[in-house]
C-alpha positions in Angstrom: 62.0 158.7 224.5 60.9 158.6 228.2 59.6 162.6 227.8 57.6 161.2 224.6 56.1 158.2 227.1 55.3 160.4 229.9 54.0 162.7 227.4 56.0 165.7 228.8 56.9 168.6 226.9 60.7 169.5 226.8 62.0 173.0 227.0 65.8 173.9 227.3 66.1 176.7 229.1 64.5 178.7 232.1 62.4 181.5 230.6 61.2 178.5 228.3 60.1 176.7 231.3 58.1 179.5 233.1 56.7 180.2 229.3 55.7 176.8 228.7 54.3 176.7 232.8 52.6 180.0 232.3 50.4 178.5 229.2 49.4 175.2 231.2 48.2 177.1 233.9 46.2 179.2 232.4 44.9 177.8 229.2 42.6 174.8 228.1 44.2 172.2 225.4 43.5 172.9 222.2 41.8 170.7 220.0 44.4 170.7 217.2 46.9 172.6 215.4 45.1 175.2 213.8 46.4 178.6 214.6 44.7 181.9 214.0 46.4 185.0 213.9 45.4 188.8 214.8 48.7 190.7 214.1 49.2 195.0 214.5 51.8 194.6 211.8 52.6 192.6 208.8 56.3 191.5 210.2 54.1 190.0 213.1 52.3 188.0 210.7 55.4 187.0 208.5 57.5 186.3 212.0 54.1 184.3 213.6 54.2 182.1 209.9 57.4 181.7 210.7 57.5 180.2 213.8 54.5 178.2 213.3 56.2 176.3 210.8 59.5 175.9 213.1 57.3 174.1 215.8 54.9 172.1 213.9 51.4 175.2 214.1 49.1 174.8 210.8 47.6 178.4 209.5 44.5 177.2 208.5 42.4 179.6 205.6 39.2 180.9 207.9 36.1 179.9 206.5 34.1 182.2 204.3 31.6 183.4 206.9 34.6 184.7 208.5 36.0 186.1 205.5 32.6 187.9 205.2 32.6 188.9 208.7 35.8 190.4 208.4 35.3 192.4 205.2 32.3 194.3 207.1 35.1 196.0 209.0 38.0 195.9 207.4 38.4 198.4 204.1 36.9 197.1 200.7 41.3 196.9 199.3 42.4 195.3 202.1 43.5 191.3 201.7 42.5 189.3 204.4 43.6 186.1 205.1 45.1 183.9 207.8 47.3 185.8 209.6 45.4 188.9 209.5 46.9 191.9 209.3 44.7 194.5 211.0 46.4 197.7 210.2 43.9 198.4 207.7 41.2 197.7 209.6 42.7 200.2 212.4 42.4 202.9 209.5 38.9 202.4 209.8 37.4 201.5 213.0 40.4 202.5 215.3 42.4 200.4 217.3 40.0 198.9 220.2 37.3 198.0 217.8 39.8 196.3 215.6 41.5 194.3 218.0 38.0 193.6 219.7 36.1 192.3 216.5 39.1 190.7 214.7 40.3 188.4 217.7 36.3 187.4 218.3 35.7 186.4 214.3 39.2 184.6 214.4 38.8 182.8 216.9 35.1 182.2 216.3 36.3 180.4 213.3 35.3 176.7 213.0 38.4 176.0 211.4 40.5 177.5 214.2 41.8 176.2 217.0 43.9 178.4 219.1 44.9 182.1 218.8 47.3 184.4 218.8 47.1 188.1 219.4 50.1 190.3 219.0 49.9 193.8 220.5 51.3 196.8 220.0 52.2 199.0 223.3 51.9 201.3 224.2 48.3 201.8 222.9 46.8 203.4 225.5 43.2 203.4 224.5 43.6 199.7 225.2 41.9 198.2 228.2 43.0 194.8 228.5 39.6 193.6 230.1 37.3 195.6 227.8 39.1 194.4 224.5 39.5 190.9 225.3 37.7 189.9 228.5 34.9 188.0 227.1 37.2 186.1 224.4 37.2 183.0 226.6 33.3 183.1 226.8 33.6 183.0 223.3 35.1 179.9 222.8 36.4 178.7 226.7 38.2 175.5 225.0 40.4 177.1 222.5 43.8 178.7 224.0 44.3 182.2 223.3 47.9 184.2 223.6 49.1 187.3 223.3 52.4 188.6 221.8 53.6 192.0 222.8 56.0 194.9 220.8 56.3 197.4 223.4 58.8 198.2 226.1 58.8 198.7 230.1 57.1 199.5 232.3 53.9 199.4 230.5 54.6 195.8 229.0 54.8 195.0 232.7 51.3 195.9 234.0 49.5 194.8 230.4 51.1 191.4 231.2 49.8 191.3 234.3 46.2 192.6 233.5 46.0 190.1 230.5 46.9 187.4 233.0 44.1 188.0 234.9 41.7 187.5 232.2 43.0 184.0 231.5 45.8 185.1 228.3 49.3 184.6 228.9 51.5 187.0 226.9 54.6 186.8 225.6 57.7 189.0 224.5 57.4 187.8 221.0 55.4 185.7 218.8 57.8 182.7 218.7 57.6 182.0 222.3 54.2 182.1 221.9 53.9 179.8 219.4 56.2 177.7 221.0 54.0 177.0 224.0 51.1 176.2 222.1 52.8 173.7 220.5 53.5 172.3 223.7 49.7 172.7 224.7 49.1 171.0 221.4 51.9 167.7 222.0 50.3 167.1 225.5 47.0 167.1 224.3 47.8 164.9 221.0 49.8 162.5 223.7 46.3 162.6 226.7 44.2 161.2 223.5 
């Protein structure tokens, strides 16, 4: 009861806390619960709907100029929808430019208000700062997050590089989605 007044966001264990510390310092509050998702892989998507629904995260349906948007890149069979499943969209413009132009329209969206990358590594033709640099500039008021499947040492210096360009990453989506649901619990509690 006296977190709740105080409007302080509990955690219950120590990477939790550096998680949770790691998003406040580096992220704006969002302006609700509205979570768009770029995933590499379908289980990304199904383990991101997951976990959004654990800690509270709507999955809003992106507006039809999105939707439009989208379909420019992606192939003509693929579904799209909220989380987006980019695989097929790597098919056909390759891996920077999918990650690049999906994670801009998403979180572009009107009806979005945070987002969630997850990330494959290693893929090396990746440059953290080239691929997502200018998403802040985009939209500096809605958080963005990354979610990494990848291993050592590279996972390491991607971390770090994505840091530096205002996106906190995490080891998998539900730690992610767990600390913007704390972003989004302080900011419901500040208005």
């Amino acid at each position: 009861a006296a977190f709740r007044q105080a409007g302080a966001v509990r955690v219950t264990t120590f990477p939790e806390l550096f998680d949770q510390v790691r998003a406040f310092e580096l992220l704006p509050l969002p302006r609700g619960r509205r979570l768009g998702v770029v995933s590499i892989t379908g289980v990304g998507c199904v383990l991101t709907a997951d976990a959004a629904g654990i800690h509270g995260l709507e999955l809003p349906d992106l507006a039809p100029e999105t939707l439009a948007r989208i379909r420019e890149v992606a192939p003509p069979w693929a579904p799209i929808r909220n989380p987006v499943d980019m695989w097929s969209t790597i098919e056909r413009v390759g891996p920077v430019e999918a990650y690049r132009q999906l994670s801009r329209l998403v979180l572009a969206d009107p009806g979005v208000d945070m987002l969630l990358i997850q990330i494959h590594i290693p893929e090396s033709a990746l440059d953290p700062v080239e691929t997502f640099g200018t998403l802040r500039e985009i939209a500096p008021d809605k958080p963005v997050v990354g979610s990494f499947f990848g291993m050592e040492p590279a996972l390491a210096e991607y971390r770090e590089a994505m840091a530096r360009i205002g996106i906190p990453v995490y080891d998998d989506p539900e730690r992610a989605v767990r600390c913007l649901a704390g972003l989004c619990a302080r900011a419901e509690h500040q208005r």
